[in-house]
LUMDRENSE-283383 format. One record per atom (N, C-alpha, C): residue in three letters; y, z, x. Coordinates in steps of 0.001 Angstrom, whole numbers, plus 524288, in hexadecimal, padded with zeros to 5 digits. Last residue first. Layout:
// LUMDRENSE-283383
<site ALA; <Y; Z; X>>,
...
END
This chain:
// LUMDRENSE-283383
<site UNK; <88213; 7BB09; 87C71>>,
<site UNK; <87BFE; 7BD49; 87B31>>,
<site UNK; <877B1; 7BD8F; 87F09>>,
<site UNK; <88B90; 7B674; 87C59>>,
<site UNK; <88B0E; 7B878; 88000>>,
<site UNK; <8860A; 7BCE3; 87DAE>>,
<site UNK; <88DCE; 7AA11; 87542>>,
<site UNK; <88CBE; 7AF63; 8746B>>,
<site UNK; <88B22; 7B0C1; 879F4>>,
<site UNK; <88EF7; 79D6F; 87021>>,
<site UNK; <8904C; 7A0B4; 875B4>>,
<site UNK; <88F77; 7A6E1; 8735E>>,
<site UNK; <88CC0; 79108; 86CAA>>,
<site UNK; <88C13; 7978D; 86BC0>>,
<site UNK; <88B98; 79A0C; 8709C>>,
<site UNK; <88B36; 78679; 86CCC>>,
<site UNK; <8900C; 78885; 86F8B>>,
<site UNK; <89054; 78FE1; 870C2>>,
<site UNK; <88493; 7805D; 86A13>>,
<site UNK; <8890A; 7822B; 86638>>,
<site UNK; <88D89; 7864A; 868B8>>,
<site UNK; <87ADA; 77E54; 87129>>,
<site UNK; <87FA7; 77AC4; 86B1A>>,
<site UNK; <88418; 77CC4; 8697F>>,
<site UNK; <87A28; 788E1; 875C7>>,
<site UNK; <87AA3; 7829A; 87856>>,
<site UNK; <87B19; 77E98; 87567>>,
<site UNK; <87BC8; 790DF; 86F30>>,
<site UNK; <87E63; 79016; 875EF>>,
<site UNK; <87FAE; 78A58; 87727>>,
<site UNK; <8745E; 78E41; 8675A>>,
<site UNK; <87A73; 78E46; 8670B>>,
<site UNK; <87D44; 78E34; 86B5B>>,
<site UNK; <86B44; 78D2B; 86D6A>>,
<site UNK; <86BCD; 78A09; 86A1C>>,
<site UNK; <872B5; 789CA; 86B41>>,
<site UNK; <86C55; 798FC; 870E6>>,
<site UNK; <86ABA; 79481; 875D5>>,
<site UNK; <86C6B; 7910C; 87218>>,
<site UNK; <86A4C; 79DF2; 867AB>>,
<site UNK; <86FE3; 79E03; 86A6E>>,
<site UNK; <8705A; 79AF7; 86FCA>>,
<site UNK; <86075; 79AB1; 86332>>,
<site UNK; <865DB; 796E7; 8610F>>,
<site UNK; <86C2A; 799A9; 863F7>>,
<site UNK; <859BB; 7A006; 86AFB>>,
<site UNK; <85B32; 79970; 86AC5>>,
<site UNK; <85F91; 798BA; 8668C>>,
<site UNK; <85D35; 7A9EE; 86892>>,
<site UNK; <85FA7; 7A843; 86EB8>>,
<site UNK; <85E48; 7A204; 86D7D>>,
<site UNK; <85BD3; 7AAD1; 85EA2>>,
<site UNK; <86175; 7AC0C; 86147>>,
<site UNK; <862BF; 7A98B; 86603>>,
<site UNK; <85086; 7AB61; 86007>>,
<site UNK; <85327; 7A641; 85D82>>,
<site UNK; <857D8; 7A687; 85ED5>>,
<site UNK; <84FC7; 7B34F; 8658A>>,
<site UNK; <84DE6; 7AF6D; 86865>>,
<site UNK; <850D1; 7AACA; 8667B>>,
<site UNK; <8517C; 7BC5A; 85DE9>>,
<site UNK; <854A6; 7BB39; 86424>>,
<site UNK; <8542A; 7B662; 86746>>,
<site UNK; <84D9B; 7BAB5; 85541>>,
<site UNK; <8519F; 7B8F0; 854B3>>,
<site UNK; <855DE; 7B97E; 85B06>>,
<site UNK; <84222; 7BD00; 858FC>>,
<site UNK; <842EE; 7B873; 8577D>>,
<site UNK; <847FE; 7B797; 85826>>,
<site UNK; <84488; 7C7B5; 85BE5>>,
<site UNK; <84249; 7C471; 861AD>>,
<site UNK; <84343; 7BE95; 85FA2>>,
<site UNK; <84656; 7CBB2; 851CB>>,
<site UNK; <84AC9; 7CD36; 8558E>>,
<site UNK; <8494B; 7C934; 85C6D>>,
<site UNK; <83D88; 7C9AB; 84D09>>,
<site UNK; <841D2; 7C7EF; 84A89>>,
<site UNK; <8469F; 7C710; 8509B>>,
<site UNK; <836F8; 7CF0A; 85238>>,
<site UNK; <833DB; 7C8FD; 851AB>>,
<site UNK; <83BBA; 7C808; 85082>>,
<site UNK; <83BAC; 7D8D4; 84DD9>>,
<site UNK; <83AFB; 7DA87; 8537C>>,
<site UNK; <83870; 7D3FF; 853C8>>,
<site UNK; <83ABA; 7D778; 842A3>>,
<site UNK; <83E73; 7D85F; 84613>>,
<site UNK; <83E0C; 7D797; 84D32>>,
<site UNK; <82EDA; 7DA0A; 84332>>,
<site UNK; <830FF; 7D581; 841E5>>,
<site UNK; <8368D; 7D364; 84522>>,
<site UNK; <82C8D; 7E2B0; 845D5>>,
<site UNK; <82A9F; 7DFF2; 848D0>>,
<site UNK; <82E1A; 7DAA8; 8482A>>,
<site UNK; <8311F; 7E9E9; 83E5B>>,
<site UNK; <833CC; 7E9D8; 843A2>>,
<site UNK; <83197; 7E4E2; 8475A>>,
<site UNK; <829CD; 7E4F7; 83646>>,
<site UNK; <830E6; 7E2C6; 836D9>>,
<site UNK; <83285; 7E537; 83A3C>>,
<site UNK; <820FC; 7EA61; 83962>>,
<site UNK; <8211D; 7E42C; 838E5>>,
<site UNK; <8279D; 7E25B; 83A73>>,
<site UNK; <8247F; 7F5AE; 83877>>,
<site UNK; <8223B; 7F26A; 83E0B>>,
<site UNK; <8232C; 7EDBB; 83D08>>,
<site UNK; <82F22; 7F896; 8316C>>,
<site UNK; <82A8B; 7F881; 83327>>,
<site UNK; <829AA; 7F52C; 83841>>,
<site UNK; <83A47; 7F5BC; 82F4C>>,
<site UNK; <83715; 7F67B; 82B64>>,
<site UNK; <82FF7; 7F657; 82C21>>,
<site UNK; <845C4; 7F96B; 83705>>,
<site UNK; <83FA6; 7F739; 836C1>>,
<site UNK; <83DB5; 7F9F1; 831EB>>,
<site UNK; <8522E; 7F5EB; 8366C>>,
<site UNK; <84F4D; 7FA0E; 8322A>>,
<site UNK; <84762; 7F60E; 8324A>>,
<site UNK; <85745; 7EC92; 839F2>>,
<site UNK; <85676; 7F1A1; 83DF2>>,
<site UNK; <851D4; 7F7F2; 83B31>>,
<site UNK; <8514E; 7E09F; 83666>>,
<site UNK; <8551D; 7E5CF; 836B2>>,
<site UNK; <85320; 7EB38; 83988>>,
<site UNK; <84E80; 7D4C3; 82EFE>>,
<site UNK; <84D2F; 7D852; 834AE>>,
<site UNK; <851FA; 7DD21; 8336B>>,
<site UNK; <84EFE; 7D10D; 8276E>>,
<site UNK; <84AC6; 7D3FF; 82595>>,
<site UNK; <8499F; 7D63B; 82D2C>>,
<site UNK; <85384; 7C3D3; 82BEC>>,
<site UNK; <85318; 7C7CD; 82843>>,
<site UNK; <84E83; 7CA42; 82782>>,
<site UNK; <85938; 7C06A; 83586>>,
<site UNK; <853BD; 7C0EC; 8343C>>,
<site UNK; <85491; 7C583; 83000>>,
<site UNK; <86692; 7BA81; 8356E>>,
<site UNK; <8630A; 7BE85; 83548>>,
<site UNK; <85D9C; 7BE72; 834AF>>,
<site UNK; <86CCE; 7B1DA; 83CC3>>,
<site UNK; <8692A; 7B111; 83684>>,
<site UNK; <864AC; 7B619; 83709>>,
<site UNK; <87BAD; 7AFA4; 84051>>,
<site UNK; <874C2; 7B40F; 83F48>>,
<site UNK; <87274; 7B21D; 83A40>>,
<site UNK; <88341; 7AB55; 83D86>>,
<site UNK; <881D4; 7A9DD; 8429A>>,
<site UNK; <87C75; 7AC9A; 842D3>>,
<site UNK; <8895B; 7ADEB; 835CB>>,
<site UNK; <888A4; 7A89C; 83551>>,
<site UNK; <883D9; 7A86F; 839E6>>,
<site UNK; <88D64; 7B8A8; 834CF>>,
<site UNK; <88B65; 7B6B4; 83150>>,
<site UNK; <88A30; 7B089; 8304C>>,
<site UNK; <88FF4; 7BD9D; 83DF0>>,
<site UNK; <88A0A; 7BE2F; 83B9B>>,
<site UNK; <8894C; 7BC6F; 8377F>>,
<site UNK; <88FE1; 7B45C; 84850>>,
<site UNK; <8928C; 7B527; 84386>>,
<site UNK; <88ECE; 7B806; 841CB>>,
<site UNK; <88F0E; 7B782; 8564A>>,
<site UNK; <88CD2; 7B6A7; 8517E>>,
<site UNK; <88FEA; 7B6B0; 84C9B>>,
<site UNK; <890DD; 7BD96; 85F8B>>,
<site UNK; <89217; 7B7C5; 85E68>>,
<site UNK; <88E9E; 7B669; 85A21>>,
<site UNK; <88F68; 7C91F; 85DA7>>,
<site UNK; <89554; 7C6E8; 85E4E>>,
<site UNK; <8949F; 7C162; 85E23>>,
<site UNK; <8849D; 7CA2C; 85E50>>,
<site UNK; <8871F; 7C996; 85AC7>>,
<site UNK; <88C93; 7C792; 85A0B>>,
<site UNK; <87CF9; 7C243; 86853>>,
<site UNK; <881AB; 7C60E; 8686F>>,
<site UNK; <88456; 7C61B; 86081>>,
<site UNK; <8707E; 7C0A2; 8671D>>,
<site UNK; <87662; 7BE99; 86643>>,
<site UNK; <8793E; 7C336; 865E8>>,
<site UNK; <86620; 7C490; 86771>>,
<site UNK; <86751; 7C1C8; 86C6A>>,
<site UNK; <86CAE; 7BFD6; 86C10>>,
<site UNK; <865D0; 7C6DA; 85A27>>,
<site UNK; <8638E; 7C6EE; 8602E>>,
<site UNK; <8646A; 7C287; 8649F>>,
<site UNK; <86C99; 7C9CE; 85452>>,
<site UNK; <86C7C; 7C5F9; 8549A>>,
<site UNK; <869E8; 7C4A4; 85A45>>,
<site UNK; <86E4F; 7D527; 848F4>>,
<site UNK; <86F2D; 7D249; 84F7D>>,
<site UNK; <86D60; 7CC75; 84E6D>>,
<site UNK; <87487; 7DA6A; 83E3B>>,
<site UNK; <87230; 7D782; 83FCC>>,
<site UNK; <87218; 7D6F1; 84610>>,
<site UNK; <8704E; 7EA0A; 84178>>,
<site UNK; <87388; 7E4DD; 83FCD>>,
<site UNK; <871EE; 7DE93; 83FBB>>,
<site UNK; <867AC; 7EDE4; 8430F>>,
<site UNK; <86B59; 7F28F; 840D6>>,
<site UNK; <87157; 7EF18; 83F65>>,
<site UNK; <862CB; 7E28B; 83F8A>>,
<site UNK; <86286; 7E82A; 84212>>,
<site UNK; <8660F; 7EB78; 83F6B>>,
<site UNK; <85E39; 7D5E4; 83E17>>,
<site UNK; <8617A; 7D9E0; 83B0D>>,
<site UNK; <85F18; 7DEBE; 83F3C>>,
<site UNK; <863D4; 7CA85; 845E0>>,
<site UNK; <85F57; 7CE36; 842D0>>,
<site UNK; <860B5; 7D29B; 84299>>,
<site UNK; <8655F; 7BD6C; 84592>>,
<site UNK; <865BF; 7C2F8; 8448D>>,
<site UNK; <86195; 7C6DE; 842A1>>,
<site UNK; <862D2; 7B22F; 84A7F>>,
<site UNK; <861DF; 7B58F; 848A7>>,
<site UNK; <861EE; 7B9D0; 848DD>>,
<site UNK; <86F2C; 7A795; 84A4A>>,
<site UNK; <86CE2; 7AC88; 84DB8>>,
<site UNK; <867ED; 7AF2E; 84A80>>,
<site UNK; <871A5; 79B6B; 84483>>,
<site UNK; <871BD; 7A2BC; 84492>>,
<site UNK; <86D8E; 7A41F; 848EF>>,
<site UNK; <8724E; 79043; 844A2>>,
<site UNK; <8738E; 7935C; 84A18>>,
<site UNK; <87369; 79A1C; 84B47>>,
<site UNK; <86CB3; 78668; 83FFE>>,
<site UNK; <86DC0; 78D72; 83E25>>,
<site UNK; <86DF7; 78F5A; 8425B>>,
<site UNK; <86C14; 77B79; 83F76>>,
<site UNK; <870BC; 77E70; 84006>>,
<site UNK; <8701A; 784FE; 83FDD>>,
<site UNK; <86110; 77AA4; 83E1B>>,
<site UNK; <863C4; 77A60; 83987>>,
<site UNK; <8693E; 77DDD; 839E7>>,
<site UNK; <85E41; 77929; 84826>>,
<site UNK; <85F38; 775B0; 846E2>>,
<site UNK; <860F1; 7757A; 84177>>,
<site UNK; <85F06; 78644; 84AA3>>,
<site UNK; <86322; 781B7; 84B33>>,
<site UNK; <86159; 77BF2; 8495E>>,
<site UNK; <857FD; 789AB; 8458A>>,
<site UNK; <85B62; 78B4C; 84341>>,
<site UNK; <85F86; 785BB; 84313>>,
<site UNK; <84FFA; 78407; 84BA2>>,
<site UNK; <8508A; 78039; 84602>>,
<site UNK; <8541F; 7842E; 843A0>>,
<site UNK; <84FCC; 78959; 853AB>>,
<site UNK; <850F2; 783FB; 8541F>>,
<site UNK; <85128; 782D3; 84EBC>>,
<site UNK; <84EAC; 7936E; 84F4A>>,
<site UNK; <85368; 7925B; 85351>>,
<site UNK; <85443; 78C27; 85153>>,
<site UNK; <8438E; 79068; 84C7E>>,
<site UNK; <8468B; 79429; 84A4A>>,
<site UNK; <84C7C; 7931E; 84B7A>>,
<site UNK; <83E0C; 790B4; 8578C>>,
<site UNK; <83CD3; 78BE4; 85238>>,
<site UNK; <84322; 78D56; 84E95>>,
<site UNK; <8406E; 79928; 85C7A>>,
<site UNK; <84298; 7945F; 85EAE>>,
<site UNK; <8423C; 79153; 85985>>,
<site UNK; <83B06; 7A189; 85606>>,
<site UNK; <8423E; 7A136; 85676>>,
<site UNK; <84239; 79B5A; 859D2>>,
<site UNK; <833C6; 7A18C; 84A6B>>,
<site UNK; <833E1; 79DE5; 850AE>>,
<site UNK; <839CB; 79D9D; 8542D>>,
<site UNK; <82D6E; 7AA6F; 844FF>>,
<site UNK; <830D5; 7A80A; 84686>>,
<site UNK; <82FBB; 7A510; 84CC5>>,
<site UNK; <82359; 7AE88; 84193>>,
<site UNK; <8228C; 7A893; 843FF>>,
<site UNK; <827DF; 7A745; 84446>>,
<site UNK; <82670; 7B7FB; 83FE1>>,
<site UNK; <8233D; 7B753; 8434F>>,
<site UNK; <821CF; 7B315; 843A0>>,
<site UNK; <82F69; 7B7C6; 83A70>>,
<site UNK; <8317F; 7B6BA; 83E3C>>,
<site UNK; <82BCF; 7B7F3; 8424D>>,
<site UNK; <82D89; 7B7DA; 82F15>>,
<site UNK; <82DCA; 7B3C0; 82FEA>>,
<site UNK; <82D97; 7B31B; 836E6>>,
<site UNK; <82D9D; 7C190; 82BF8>>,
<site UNK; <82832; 7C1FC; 82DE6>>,
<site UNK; <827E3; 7BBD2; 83162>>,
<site UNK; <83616; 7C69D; 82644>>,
<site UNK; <836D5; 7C53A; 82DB6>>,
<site UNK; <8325E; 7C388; 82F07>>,
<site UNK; <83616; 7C695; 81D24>>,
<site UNK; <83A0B; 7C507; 820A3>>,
<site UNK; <83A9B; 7C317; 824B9>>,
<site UNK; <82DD8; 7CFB1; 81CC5>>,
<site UNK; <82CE6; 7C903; 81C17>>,
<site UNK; <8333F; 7C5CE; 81C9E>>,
<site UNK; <83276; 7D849; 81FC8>>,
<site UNK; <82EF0; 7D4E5; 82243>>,
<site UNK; <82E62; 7CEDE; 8213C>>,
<site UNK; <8378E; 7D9C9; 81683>>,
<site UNK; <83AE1; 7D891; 81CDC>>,
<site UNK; <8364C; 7D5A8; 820DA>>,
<site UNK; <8300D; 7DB3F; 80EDA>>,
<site UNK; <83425; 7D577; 80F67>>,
<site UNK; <83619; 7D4BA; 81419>>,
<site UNK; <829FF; 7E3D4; 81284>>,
<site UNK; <8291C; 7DE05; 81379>>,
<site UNK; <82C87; 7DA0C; 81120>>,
<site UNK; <82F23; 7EDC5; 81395>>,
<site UNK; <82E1E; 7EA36; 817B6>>,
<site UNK; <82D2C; 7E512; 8179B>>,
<site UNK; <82BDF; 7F237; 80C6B>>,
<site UNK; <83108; 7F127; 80AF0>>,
<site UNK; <8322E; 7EC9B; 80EE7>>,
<site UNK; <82149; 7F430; 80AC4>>,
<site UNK; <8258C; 7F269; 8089C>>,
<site UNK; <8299F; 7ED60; 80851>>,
<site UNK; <821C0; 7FC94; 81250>>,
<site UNK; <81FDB; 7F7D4; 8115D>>,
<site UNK; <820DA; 7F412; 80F60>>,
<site UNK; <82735; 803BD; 80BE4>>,
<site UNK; <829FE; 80203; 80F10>>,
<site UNK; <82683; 7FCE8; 812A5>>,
<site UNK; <821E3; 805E2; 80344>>,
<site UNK; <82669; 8040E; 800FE>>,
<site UNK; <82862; 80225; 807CB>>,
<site UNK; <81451; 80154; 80813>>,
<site UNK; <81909; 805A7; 806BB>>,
<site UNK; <81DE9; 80369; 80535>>,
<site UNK; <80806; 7FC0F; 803A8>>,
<site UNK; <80D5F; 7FB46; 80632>>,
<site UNK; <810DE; 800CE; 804D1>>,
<site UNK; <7FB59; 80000; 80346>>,
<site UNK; <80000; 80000; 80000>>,
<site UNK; <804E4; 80000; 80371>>,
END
């Protein structure tokens, strides 16, 4: 028998369950070929943006959050998740800020 806090866990989970066949290079490259130059964010005690300095960011044009990550763990699986979340959205950061460096001019000191 599940608990109310069992629960409560599995929508956030299934949120994120997507990011064990994420592909951040596959991912990156077809952001940009559909123009989408956002960063991925991820939720903590705020949003971040691993491997980007917040000061060169809009936060409301330039981040596409992973939803159902945050600083409030809801067990082993979604710390695990998070912790897949936070290695995915550092890697894709660094190819579309290599991307933006070298098309578009994007300068940040990261």
């Amino acid at each position: 028998m599940e608990t109310e806090f069992e629960k409560a866990q599995v929508p956030i989970i299934e949120k994120l369950e997507w990011l064990y066949k994420a592909n951040p290079d596959k991912d990156s490259e077809d952001a940009i070929k559909k123009s989408d130059y956002r960063f991925i964010g991820i939720y903590g005690y705020s949003l971040y943006v691993p491997g980007i300095e917040m000061k060169c960011l809009d936060y409301e044009k330039d981040i596409n959050p992973i939803e159902g990550t945050s600083d409030v763990i809801l067990g082993y699986e979604h710390s695990k998740l998070i912790a897949i979340a936070k290695v995915y959205a550092e890697h894709y950061n660094l190819k579309m800020k290599i991307y933006l460096e070298e098309n578009n001019g994007f300068k940040c000191n990261s």
